[in-house]
N, C-alpha and C positions, 0 to 999 in steps of 0.2 A: 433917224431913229435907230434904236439901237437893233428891232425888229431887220432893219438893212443887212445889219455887219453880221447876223448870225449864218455860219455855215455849216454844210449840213456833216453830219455825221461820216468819216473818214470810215467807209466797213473794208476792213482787210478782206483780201482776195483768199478761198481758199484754194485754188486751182483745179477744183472738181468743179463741173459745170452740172452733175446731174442733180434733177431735184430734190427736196429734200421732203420729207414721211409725206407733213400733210402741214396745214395752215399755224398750229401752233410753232410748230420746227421753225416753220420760215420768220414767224415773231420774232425769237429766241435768235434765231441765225443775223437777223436785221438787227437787234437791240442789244448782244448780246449783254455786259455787265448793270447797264444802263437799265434794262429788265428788274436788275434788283432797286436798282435805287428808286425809279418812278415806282415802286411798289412799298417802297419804305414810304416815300410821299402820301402814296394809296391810305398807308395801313393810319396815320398819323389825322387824314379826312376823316375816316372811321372811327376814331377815336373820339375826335370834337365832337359827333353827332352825338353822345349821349347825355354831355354836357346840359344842352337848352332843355332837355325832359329835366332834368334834377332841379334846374333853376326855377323851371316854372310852377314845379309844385310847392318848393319853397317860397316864392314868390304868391302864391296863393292862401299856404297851409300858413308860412311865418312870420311876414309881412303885413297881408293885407289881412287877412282874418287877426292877424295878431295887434295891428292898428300902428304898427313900427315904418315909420317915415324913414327913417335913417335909414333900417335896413331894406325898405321898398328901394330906395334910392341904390343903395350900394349893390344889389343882386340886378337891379336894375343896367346898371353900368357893367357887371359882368356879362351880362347877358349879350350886352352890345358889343364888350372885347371879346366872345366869343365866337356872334357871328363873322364879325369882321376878320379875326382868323380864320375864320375855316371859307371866307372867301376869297380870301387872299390867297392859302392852300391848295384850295380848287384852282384857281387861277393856274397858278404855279403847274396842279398836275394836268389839266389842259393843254398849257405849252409846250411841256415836256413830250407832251402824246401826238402833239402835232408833229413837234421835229421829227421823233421818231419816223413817225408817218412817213413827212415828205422826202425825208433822206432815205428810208426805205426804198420809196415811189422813184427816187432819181437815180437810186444805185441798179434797179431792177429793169430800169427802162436802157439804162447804160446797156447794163449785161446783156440784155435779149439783143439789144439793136445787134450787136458784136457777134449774136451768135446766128446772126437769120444768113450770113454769105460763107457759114460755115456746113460742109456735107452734113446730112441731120439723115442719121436712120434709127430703126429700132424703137419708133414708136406706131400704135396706133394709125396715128393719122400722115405718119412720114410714109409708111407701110403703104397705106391706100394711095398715098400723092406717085411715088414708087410704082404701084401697079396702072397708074394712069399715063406715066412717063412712058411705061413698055408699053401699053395700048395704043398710044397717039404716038409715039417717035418724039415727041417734046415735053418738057416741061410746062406747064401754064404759067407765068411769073405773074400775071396779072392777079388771077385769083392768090395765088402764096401770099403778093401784096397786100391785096387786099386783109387774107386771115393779119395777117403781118398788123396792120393801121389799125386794126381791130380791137388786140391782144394789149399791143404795146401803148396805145390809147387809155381806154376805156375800162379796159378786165386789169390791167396793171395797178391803175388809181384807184378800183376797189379794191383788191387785196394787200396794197400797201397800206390804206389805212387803214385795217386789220392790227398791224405791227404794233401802234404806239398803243390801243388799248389793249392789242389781246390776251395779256397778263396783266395789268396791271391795274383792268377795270372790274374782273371780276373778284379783284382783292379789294377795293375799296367797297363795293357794292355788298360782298358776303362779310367783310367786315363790320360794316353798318346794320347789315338784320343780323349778327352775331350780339354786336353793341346795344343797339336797342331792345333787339329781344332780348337780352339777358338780366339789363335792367327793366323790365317790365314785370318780368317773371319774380325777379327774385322783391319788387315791393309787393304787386299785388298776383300771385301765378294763377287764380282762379280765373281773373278776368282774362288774362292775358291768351290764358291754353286757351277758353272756348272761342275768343275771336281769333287765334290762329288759325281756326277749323275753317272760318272763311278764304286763307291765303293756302295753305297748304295745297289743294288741289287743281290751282295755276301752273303747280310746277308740275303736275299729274298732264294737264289739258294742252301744255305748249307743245312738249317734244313729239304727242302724236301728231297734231296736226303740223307742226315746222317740216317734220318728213315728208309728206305730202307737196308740200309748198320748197323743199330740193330738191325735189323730183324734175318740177316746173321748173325751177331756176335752172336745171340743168339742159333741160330741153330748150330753155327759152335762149341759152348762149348757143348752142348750137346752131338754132335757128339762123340768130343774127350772123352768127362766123358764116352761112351759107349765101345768107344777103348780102355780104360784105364781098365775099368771093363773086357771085354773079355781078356787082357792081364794077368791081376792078373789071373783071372779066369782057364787059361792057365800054369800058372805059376809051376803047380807041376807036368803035365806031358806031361814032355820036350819038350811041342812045337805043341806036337800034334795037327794038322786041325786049328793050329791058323789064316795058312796065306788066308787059305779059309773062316778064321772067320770075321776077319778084312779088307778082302777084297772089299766087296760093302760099307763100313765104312770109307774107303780112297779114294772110287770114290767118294763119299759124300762131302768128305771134301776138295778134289780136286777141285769139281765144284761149291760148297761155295765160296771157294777161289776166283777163276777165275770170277766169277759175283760178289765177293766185289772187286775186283780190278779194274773190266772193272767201277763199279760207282767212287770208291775213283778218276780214272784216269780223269774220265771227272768234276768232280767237280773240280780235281784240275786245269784241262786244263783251265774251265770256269774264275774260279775267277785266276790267272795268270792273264790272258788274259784280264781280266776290268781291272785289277791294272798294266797292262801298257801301259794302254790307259789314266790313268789321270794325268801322265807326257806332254804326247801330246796336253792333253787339257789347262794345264797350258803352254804349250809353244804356243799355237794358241793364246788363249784366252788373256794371260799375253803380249805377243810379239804385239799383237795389240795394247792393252793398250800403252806400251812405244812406240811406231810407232808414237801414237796420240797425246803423251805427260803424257797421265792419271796416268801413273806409274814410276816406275824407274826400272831397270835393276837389281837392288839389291834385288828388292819384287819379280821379275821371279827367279830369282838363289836361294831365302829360298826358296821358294814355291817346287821349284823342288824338292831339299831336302827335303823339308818337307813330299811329298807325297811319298817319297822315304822308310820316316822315319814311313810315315803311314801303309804302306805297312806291314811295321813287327807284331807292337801290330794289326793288321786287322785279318793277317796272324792266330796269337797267339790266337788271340779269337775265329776264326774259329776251329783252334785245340782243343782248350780247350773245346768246343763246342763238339766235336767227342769224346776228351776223358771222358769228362761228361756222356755221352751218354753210352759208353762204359761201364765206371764206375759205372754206374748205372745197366747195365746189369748185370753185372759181381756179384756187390751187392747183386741183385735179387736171381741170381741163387744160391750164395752160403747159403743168407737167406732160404731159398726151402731145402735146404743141411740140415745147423745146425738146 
């Protein structure tokens, strides 16, 4: 397959090893020109999306109401050439965002391994490994290994895959409520402004509660980096007082868990819960309108769709929004690390 012969992405060395700002940098730094092109890809998905609202209302208002078979058929067949393009599209920017990804994920796993048997001072956590060296007369290699299997595992393959969307998902995503709303707005704006009044205060309701919920992401990697060290730590004689070691370490982390979950559940329940309330509102709102005469039946049926279709890239930005966040953390602490 041809999936076999693909290799990954050749990233020039720049011969500074220190990190870089914070999670977008490293996107930018892993992707560099390729950033723009999977974003021209982006912008081009966005673009399709407004397509299926124009046909469908045509397809209701000139066709069918109009009793045109010919033209039922012909918008019809658009319809389908234009799904099929923009899955094929998506296709396309998926793969793109994956390469990115894993070549990210295998240049960055390269790099650290290279740099764990090199002197490390000056940070944080070198500082304390440092003052433990002068306390005890040795070094602990086991726990270092351990943070080591840790970082270059696990914290690595999140924030690699970071790289392939972190530009280039929120341009397809804000492209799409740019695209949609604007064609919403500009046939029918009455319906369109008061069901927005549903979506707007998701973007209000995420970023406080995401804060809360990095806080925990932050706390909760440290956790594990501590687990991971007593296990090494453990590691040469056979087990010994490990499960009494690790033990107030996985109530820790149990009850991390459980208070990020109890927030992730209500942010999700909240915004849910707006985004299907601005279907109702375009059926209130829209359904008056043709009652009175103001509309047609064809501007309520895109509309629906439309906020249907809003709902996804809202959804997507809200994520990317969390995994940003995340990414950043993630960034942070391995910066702290190398």
């Amino acid at each position: 397959m041809f999936i076999d012969r693909m290799k990954p992405r050749r990233i020039p060395s720049t011969g500074d090893d220190r990190p870089v700002k914070s999670a977008l940098h490293f996107a930018w730094r892993m992707g560099g020109r390729h950033q723009v092109l999977i974003s021209l890809v982006a912008l081009v998905v966005a673009a399709l999306s407004m397509a299926p609202l124009e046909l469908q209302r045509r397809l209701v208002n000139n066709a069918i109401e109009g009793d045109d078979v010919h033209l039922l058929l012909v918008l019809a067949g658009l319809y389908l050439a234009v799904l099929v393009l923009q899955s094929a599209t998506k296709f396309v920017l998926r793969m793109y965002q994956g390469w990115l990804s894993e070549s990210a994920i295998r240049y960055t796993r390269g790099h650290l391994a290279a740099l764990i048997d090199r002197p490390r001072t000056g940070t944080v956590e070198r500082d304390a490994a440092a003052d433990q060296d002068r306390n005890t007369g040795e070094r602990d290699d086991d726990e270092a290994d351990g943070r080591a299997v840790s970082i270059i595992g696990q914290e690595v393959d999140r924030l690699g895959g970071f790289v392939g969307e972190g530009i280039s998902q929120p341009v397809v995503n804000l492209g799409m409520l740019v695209a949609i709303l604007g064609y919403m707005i500009a046939v029918e704006p009455v319906v369109a402004l008061i069901s927005m009044a549903f979506l707007v205060p998701q973007l209000a309701i995420v970023p406080i509660i995401q804060r809360r919920i990095n806080r925990l992401i932050e706390k909760r990697l440290a956790l594990l980096r501590d687990m991971s060290d007593d296990i090494a730590g453990h590691a040469g004689d056979g087990g010994d007082g490990l499960a009494g070691t690790v033990r107030p370490t996985l109530g820790a982390v149990y009850t991390n868990r459980m208070r990020t979950y109890f927030l992730k559940f209500v942010m999700k329940g909240a915004t849910n819960a707006l985004s299907a309330l601005a279907p109702l509102a375009v059926l209130l709102v829209g359904g008056y309108y043709v009652i009175i005469g103001e509309t047609s039946i064809g501007v309520v049926v895109a509309f629906i769709t439309g906020f249907e279709r809003l709902s996804n890239p809202l959804r997507e930005l809200i994520n990317y929004y969390k995994v940003a966040a995340q990414a950043n953390v993630q960034h942070r602490m391995i910066a702290r690390w190398m």
